[in-house]
C-alpha positions in Angstrom: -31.3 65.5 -26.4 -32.0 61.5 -26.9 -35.2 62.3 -28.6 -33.1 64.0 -31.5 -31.3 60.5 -31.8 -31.9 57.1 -33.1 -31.4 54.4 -30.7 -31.9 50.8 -30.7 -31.7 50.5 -27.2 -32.4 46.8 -27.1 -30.6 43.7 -25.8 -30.4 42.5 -29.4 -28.2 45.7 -30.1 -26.2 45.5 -27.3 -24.8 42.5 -27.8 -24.2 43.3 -31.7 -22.2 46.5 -30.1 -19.8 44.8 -27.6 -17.5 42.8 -28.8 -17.5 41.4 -25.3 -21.1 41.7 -23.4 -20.4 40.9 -20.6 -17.6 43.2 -19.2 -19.4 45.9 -21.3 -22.5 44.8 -19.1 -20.9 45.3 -15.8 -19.6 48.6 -17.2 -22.4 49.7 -18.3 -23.9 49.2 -14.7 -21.4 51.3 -12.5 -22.5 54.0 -15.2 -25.4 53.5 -14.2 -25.1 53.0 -10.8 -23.0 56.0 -10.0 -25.4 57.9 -12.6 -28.7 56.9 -10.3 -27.1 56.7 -7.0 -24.1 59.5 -6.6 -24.8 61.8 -9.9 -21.9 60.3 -11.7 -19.5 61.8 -8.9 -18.6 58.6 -7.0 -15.2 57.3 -7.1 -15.4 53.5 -6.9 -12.8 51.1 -5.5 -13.1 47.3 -6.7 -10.7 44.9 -6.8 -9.9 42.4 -9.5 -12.3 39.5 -9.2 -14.2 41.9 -6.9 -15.8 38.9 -4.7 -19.7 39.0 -4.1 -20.1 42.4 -5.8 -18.7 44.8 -8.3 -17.2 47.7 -6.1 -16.4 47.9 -2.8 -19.9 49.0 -0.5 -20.1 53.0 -0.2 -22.2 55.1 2.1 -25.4 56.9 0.2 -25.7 59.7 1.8 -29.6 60.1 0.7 -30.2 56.6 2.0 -27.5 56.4 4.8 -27.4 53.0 3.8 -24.2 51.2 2.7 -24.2 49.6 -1.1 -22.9 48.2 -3.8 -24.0 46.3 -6.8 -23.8 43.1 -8.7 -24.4 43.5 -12.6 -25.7 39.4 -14.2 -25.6 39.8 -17.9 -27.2 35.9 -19.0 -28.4 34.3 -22.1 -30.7 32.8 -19.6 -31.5 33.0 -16.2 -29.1 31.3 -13.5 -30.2 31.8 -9.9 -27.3 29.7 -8.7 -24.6 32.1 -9.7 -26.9 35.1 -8.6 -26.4 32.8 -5.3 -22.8 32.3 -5.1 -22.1 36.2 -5.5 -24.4 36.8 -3.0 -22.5 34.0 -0.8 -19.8 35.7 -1.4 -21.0 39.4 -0.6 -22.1 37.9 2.8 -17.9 36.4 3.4 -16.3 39.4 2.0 -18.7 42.3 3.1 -21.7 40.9 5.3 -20.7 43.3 8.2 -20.4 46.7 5.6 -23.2 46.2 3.0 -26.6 47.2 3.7 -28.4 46.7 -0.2 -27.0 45.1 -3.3 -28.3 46.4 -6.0 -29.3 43.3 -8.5 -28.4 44.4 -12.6 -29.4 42.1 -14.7 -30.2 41.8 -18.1 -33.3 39.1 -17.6 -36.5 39.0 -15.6 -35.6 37.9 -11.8 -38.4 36.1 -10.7 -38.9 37.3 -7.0 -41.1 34.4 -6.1 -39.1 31.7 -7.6 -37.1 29.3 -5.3 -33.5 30.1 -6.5 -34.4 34.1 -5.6 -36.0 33.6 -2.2 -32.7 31.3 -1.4 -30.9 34.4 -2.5 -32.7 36.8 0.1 -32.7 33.9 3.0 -29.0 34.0 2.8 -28.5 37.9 2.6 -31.0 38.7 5.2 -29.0 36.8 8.0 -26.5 39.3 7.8 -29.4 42.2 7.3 -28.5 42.8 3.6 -31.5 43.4 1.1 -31.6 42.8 -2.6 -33.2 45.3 -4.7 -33.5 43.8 -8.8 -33.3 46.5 -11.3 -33.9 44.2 -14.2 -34.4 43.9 -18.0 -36.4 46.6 -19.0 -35.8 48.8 -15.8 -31.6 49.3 -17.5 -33.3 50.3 -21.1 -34.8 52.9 -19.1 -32.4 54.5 -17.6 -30.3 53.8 -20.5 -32.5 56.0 -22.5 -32.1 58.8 -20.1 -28.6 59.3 -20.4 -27.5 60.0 -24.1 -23.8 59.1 -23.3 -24.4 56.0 -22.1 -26.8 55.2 -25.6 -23.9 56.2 -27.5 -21.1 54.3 -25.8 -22.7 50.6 -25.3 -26.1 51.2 -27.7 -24.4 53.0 -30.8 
């Protein structure tokens, strides 16, 4: 069990761990996504360069909703490229995607400017944003030993 274990599960470690953060990142989020969403059973489809979003959308059956995520690792915030992926969501996906599921390794201000742009743009094509942010990923990080291991060490 985790609690047996010695983890640093921090953003300082993770990027000492990956030689290359951010493709560890996005990995490290369709773990978690399939972990949270599908118990790790999901078979995800995503093209190279996957436009908008990191795998193609996919029914929850819980939710009947269709979704997909988007995983933002940043040394600083940047609501412009949050933007353009969700631009690109709406071209590539606006009539299959019902939630996009926001990773990222920062605080996303939900009042800020840049985000409310974000949710204008989605909601004319009835997609919502849901951030799982920052603190929210060391979380379910920590649930899920494997995970700790793999991109924590």
């Amino acid at each position: 069990m985790m609690q047996d274990k010695c983890y640093d599960v921090s953003w300082e470690s993770f990027a000492i761990c990956n030689q290359n953060p951010q493709t560890s990142f996005e990995n490290m989020c369709r773990w978690l996504f399939n972990d949270f969403f599908f118990a790790g059973k999901a078979l995800f489809h995503s093209e190279p360069n996957n436009p908008g979003v990191e795998v193609r959308p996919k029914l929850h059956a819980k939710s009947k909703k269709r979704i997909s995520f988007q995983a933002k690792y940043f040394s600083a915030i940047d609501y412009e490229q949050i933007k353009h992926s969700a631009k690109q969501a709406v071209k590539y996906y606006g009539d299959e995607l019902d939630i996009i599921y926001l990773y990222c390794n920062k605080d996303v201000t939900t009042t800020s400017k840049g985000y409310k742009e974000i949710e204008r743009i989605l909601k004319e094509k009835d997609i919502e944003i849901i951030p799982i942010n920052n603190q929210e990923i060391l979380e379910q990080v920590m649930k899920n030993e494997t995970i700790a291991w793999q991109y924590f060490n």
